[in-house]
mmCIF file of the N, C-alpha and C atoms, coordinates in Angstrom:
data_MODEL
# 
_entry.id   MODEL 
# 
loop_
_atom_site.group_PDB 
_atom_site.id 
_atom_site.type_symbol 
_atom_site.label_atom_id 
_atom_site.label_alt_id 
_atom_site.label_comp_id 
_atom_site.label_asym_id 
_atom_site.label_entity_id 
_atom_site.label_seq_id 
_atom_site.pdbx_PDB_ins_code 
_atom_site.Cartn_x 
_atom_site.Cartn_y 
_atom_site.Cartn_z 
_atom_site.occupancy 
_atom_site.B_iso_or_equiv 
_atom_site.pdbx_formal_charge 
_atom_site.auth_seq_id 
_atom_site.auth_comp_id 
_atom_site.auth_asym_id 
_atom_site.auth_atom_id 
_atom_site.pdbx_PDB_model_num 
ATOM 1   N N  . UNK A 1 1  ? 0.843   -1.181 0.000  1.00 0.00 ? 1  UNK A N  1 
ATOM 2   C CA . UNK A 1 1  ? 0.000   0.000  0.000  1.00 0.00 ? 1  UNK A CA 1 
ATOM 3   C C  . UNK A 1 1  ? 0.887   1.243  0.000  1.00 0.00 ? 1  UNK A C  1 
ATOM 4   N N  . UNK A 1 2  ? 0.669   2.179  -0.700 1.00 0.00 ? 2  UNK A N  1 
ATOM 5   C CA . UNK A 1 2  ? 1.598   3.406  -0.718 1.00 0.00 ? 2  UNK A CA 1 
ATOM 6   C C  . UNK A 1 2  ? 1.665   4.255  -0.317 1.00 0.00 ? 2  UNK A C  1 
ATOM 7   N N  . UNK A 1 3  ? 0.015   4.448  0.396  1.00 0.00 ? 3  UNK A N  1 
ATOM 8   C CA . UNK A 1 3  ? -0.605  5.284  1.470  1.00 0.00 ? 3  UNK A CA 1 
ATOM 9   C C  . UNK A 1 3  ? 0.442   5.101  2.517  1.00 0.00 ? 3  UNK A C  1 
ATOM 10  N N  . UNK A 1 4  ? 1.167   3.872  3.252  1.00 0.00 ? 4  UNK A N  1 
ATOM 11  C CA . UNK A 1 4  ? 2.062   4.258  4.359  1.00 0.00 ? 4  UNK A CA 1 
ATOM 12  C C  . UNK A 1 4  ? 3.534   4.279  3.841  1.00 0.00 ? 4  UNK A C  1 
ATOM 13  N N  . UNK A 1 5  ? 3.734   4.549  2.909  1.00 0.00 ? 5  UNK A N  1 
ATOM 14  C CA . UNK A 1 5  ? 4.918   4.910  2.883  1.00 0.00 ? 5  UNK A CA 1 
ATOM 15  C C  . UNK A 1 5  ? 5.292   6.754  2.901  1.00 0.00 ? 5  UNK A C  1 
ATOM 16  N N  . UNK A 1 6  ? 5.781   6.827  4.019  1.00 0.00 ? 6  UNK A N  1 
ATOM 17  C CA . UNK A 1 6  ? 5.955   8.299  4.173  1.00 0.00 ? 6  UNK A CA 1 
ATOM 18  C C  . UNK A 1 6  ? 7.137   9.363  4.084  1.00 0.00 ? 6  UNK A C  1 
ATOM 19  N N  . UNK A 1 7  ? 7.827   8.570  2.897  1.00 0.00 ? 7  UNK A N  1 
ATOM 20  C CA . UNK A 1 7  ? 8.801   9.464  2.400  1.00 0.00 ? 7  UNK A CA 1 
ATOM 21  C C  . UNK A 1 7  ? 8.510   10.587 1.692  1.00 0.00 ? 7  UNK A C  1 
ATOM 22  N N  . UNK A 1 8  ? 7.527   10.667 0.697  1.00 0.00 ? 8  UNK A N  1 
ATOM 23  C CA . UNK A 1 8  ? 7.240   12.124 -0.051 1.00 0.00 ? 8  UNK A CA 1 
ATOM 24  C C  . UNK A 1 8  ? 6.205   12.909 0.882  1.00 0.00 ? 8  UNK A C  1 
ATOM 25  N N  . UNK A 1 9  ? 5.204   12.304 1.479  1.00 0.00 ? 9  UNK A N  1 
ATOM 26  C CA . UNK A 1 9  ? 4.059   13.082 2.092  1.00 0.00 ? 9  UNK A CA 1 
ATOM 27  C C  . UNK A 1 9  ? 5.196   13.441 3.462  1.00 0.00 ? 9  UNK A C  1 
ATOM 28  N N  . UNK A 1 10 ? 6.054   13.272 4.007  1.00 0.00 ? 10 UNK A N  1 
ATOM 29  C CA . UNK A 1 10 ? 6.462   13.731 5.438  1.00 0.00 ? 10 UNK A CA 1 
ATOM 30  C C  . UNK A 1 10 ? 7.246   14.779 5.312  1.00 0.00 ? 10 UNK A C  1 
ATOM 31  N N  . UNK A 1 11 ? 7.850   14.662 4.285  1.00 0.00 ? 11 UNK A N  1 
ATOM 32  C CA . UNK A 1 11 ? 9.023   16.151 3.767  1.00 0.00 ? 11 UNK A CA 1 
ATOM 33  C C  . UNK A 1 11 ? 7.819   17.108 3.204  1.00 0.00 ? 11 UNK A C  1 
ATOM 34  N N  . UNK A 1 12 ? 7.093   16.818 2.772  1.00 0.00 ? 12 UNK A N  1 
ATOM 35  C CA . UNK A 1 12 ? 5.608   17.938 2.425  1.00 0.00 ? 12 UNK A CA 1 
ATOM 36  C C  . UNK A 1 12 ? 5.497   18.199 3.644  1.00 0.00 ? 12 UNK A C  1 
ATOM 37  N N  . UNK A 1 13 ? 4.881   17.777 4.603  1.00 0.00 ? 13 UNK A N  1 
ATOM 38  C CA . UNK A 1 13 ? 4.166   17.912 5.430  1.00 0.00 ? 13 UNK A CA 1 
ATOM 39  C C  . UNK A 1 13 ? 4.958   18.721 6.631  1.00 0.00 ? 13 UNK A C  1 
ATOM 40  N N  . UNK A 1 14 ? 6.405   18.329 6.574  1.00 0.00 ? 14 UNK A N  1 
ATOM 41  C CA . UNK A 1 14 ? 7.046   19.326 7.411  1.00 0.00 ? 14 UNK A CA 1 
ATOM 42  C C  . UNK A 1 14 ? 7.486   20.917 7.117  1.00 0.00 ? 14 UNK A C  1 
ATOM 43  N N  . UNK A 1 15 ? 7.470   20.539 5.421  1.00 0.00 ? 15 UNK A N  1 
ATOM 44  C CA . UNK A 1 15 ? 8.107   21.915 5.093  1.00 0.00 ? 15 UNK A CA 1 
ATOM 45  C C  . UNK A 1 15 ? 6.967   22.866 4.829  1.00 0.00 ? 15 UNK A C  1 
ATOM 46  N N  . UNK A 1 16 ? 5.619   22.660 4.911  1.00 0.00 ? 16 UNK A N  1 
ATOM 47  C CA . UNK A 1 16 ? 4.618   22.944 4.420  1.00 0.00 ? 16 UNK A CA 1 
ATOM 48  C C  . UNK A 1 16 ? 4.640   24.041 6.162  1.00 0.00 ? 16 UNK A C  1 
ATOM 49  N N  . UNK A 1 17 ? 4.618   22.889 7.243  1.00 0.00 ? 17 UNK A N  1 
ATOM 50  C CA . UNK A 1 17 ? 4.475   23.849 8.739  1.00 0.00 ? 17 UNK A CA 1 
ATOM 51  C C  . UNK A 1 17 ? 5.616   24.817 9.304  1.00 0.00 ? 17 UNK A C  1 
ATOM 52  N N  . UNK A 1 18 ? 7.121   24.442 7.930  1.00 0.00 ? 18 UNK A N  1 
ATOM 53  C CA . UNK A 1 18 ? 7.874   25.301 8.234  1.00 0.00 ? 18 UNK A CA 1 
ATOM 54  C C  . UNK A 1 18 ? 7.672   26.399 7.513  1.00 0.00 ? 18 UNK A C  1 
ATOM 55  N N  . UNK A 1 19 ? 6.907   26.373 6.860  1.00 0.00 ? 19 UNK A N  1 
ATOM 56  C CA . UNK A 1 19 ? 6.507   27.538 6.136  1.00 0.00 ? 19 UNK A CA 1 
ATOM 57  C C  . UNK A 1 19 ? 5.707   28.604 6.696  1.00 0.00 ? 19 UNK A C  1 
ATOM 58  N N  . UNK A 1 20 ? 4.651   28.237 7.363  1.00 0.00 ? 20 UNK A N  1 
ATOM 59  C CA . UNK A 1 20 ? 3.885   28.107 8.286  1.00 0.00 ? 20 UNK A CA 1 
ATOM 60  C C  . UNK A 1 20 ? 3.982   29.045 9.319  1.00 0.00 ? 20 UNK A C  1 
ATOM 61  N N  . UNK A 1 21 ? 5.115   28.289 10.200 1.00 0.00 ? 21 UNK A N  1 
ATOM 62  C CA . UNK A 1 21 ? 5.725   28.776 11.097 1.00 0.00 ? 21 UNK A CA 1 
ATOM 63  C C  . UNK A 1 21 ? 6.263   30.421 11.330 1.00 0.00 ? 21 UNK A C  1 
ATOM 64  N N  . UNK A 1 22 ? 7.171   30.479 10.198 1.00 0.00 ? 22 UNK A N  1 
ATOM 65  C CA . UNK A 1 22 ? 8.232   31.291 9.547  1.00 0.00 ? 22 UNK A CA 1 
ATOM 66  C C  . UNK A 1 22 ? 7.784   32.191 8.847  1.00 0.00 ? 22 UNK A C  1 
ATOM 67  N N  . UNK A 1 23 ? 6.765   32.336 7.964  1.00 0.00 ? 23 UNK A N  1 
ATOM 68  C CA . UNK A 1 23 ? 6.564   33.485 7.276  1.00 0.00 ? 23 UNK A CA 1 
ATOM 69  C C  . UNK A 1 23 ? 5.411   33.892 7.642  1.00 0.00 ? 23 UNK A C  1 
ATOM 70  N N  . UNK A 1 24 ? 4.184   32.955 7.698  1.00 0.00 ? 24 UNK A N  1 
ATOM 71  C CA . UNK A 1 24 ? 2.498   33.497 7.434  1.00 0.00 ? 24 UNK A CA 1 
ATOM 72  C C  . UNK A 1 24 ? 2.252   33.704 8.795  1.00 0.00 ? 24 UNK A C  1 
ATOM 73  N N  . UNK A 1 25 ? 2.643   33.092 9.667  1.00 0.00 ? 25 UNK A N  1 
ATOM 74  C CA . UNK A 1 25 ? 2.386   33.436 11.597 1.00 0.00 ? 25 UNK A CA 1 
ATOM 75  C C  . UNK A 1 25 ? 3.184   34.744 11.731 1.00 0.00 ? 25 UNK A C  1 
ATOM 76  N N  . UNK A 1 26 ? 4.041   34.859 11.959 1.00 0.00 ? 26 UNK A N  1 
ATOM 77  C CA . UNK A 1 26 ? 4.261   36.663 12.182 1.00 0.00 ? 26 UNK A CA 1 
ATOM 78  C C  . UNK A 1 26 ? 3.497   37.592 11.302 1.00 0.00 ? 26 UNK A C  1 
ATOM 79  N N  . UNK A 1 27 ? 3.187   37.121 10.132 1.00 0.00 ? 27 UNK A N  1 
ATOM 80  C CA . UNK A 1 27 ? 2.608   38.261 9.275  1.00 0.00 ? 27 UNK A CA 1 
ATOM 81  C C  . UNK A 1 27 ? 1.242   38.482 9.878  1.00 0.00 ? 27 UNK A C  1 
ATOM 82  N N  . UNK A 1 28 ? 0.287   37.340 9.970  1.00 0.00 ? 28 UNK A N  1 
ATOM 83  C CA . UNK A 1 28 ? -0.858  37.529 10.614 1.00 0.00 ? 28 UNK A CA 1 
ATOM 84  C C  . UNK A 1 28 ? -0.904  37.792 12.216 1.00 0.00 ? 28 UNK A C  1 
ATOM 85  N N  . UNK A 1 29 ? 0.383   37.620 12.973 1.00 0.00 ? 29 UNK A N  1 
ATOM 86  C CA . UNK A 1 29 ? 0.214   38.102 14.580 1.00 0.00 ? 29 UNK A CA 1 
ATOM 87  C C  . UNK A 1 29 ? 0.396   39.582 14.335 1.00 0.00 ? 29 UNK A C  1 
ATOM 88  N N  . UNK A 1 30 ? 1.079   40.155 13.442 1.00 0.00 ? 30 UNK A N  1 
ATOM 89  C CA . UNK A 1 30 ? 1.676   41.348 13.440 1.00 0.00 ? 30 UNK A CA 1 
ATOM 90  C C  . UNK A 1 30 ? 0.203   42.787 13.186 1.00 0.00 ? 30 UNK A C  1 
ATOM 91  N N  . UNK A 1 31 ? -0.741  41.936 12.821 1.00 0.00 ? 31 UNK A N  1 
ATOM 92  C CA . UNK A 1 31 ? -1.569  42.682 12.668 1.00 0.00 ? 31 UNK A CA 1 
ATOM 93  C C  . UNK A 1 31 ? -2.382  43.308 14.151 1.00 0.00 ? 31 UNK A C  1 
ATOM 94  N N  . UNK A 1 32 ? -3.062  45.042 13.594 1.00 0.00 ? 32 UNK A N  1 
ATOM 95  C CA . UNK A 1 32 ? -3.569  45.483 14.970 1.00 0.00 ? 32 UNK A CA 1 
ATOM 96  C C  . UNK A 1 32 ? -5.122  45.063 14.830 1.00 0.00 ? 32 UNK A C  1 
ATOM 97  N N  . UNK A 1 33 ? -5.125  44.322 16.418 1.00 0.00 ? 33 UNK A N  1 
ATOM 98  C CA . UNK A 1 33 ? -6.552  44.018 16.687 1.00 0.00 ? 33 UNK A CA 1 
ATOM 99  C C  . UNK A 1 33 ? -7.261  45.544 16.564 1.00 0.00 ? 33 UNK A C  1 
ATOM 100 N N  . UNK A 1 34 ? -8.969  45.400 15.929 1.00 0.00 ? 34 UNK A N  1 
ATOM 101 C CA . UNK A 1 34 ? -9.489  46.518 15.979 1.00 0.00 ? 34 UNK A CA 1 
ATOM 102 C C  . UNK A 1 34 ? -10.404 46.921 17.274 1.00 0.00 ? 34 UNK A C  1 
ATOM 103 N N  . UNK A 1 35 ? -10.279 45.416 18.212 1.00 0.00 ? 35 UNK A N  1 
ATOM 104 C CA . UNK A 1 35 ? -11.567 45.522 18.982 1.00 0.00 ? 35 UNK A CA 1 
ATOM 105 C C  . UNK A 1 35 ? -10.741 45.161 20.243 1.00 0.00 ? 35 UNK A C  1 
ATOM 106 N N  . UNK A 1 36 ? -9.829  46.085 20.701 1.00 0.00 ? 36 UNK A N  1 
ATOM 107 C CA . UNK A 1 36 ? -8.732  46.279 21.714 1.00 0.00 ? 36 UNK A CA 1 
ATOM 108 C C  . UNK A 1 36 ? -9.635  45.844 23.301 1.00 0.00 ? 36 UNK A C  1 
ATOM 109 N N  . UNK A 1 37 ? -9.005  44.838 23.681 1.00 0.00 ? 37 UNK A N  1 
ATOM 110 C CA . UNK A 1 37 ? -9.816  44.782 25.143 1.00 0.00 ? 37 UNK A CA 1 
ATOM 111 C C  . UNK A 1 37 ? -9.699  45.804 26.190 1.00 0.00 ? 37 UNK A C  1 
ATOM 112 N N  . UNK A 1 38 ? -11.031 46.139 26.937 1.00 0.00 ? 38 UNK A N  1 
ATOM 113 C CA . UNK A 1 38 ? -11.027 47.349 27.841 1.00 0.00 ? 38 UNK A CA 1 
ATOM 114 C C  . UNK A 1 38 ? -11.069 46.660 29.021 1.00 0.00 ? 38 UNK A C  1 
ATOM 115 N N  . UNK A 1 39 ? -10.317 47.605 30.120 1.00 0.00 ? 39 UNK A N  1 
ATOM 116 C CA . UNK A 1 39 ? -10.817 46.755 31.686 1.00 0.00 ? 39 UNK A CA 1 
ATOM 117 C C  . UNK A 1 39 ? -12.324 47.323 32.052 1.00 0.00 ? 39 UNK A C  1 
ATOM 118 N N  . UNK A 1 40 ? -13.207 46.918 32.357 1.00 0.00 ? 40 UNK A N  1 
ATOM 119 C CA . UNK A 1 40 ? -14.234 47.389 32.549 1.00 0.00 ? 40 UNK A CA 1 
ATOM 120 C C  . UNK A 1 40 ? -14.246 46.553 34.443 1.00 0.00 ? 40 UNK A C  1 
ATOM 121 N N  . UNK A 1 41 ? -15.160 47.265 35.246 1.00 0.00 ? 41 UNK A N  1 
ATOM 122 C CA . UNK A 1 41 ? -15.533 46.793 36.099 1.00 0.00 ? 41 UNK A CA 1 
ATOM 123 C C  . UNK A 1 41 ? -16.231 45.682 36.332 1.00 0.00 ? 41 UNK A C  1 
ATOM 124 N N  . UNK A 1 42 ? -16.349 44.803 37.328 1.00 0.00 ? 42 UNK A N  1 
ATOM 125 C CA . UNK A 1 42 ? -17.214 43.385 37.297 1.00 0.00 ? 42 UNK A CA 1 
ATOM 126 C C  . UNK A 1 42 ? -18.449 43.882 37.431 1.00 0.00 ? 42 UNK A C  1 
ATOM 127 N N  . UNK A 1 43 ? -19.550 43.643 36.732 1.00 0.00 ? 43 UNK A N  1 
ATOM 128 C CA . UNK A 1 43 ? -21.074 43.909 37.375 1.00 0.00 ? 43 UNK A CA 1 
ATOM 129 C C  . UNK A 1 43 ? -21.091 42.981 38.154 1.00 0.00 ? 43 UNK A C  1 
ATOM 130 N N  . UNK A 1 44 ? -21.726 42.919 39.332 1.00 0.00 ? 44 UNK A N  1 
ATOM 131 C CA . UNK A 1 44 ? -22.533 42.469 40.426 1.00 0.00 ? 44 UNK A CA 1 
ATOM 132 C C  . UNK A 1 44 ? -23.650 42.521 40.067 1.00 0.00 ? 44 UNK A C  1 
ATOM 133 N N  . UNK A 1 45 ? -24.527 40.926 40.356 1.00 0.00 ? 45 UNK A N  1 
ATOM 134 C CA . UNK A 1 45 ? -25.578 41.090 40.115 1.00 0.00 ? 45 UNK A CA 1 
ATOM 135 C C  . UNK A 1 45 ? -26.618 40.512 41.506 1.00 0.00 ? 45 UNK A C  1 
ATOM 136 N N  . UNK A 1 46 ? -27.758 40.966 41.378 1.00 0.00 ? 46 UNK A N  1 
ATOM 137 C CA . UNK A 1 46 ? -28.395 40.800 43.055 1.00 0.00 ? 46 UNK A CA 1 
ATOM 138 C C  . UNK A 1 46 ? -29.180 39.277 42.537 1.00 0.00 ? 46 UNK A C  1 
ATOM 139 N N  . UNK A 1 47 ? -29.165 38.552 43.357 1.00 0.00 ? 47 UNK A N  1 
ATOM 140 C CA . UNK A 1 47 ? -29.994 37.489 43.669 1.00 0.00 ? 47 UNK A CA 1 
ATOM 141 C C  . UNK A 1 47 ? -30.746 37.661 44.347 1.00 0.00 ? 47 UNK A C  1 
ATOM 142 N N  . UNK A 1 48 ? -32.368 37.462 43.338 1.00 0.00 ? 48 UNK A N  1 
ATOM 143 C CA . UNK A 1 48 ? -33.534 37.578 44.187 1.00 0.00 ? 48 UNK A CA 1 
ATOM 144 C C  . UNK A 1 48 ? -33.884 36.022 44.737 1.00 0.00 ? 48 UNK A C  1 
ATOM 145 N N  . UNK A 1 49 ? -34.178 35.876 45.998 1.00 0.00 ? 49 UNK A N  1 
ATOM 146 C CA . UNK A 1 49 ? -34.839 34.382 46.678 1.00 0.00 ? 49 UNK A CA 1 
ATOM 147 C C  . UNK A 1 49 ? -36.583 34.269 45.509 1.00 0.00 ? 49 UNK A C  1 
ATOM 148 N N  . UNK A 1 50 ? -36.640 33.233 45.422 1.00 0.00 ? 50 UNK A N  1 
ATOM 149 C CA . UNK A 1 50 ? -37.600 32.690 44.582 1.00 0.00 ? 50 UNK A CA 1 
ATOM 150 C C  . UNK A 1 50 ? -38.780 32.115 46.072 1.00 0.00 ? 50 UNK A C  1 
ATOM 151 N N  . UNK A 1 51 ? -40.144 32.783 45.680 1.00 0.00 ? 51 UNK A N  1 
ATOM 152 C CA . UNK A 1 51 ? -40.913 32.437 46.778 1.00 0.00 ? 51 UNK A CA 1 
ATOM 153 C C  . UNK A 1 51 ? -41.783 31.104 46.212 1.00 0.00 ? 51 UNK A C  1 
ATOM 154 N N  . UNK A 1 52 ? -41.677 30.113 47.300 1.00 0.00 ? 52 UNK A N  1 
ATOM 155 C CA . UNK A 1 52 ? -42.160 28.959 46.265 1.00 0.00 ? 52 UNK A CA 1 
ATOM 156 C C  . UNK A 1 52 ? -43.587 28.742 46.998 1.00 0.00 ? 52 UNK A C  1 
ATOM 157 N N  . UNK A 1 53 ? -44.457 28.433 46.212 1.00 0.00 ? 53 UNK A N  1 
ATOM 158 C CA . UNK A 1 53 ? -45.937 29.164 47.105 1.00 0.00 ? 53 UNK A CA 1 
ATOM 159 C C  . UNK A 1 53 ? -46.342 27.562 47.635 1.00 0.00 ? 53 UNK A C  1 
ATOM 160 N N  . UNK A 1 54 ? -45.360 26.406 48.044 1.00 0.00 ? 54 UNK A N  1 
ATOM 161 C CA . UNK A 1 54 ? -45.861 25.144 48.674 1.00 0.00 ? 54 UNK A CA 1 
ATOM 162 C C  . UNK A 1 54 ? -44.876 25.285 50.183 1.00 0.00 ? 54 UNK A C  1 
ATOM 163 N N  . UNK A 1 55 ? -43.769 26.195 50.499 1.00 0.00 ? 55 UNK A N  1 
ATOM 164 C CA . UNK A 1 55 ? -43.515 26.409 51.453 1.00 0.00 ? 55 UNK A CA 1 
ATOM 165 C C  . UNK A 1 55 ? -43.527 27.150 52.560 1.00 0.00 ? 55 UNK A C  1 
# 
Protein backbone atom coordinates (compact mmCIF):
# COMPACT_ATOMS: atom_id res chain seq x y z
CA UNK A 1 0.00 0.00 0.00
CA UNK A 2 1.60 3.41 -0.72
CA UNK A 3 -0.61 5.28 1.47
CA UNK A 4 2.06 4.26 4.36
CA UNK A 5 4.92 4.91 2.88
CA UNK A 6 5.96 8.30 4.17
CA UNK A 7 8.80 9.46 2.40
CA UNK A 8 7.24 12.12 -0.05
CA UNK A 9 4.06 13.08 2.09
CA UNK A 10 6.46 13.73 5.44
CA UNK A 11 9.02 16.15 3.77
CA UNK A 12 5.61 17.94 2.42
CA UNK A 13 4.17 17.91 5.43
CA UNK A 14 7.05 19.33 7.41
CA UNK A 15 8.11 21.91 5.09
CA UNK A 16 4.62 22.94 4.42
CA UNK A 17 4.48 23.85 8.74
CA UNK A 18 7.87 25.30 8.23
CA UNK A 19 6.51 27.54 6.14
CA UNK A 20 3.88 28.11 8.29
CA UNK A 21 5.72 28.78 11.10
CA UNK A 22 8.23 31.29 9.55
CA UNK A 23 6.56 33.49 7.28
CA UNK A 24 2.50 33.50 7.43
CA UNK A 25 2.39 33.44 11.60
CA UNK A 26 4.26 36.66 12.18
CA UNK A 27 2.61 38.26 9.27
CA UNK A 28 -0.86 37.53 10.61
CA UNK A 29 0.21 38.10 14.58
CA UNK A 30 1.68 41.35 13.44
CA UNK A 31 -1.57 42.68 12.67
CA UNK A 32 -3.57 45.48 14.97
CA UNK A 33 -6.55 44.02 16.69
CA UNK A 34 -9.49 46.52 15.98
CA UNK A 35 -11.57 45.52 18.98
CA UNK A 36 -8.73 46.28 21.71
CA UNK A 37 -9.82 44.78 25.14
CA UNK A 38 -11.03 47.35 27.84
CA UNK A 39 -10.82 46.76 31.69
CA UNK A 40 -14.23 47.39 32.55
CA UNK A 41 -15.53 46.79 36.10
CA UNK A 42 -17.21 43.38 37.30
CA UNK A 43 -21.07 43.91 37.37
CA UNK A 44 -22.53 42.47 40.43
CA UNK A 45 -25.58 41.09 40.12
CA UNK A 46 -28.39 40.80 43.06
CA UNK A 47 -29.99 37.49 43.67
CA UNK A 48 -33.53 37.58 44.19
CA UNK A 49 -34.84 34.38 46.68
CA UNK A 50 -37.60 32.69 44.58
CA UNK A 51 -40.91 32.44 46.78
CA UNK A 52 -42.16 28.96 46.26
CA UNK A 53 -45.94 29.16 47.11
CA UNK A 54 -45.86 25.14 48.67
CA UNK A 55 -43.52 26.41 51.45
Amino acid sequence: MPQLNPSPWLFIMIMSWFTFSLIFQPKTLSFISTNLPINKAPMTTKNHPWTWPWS
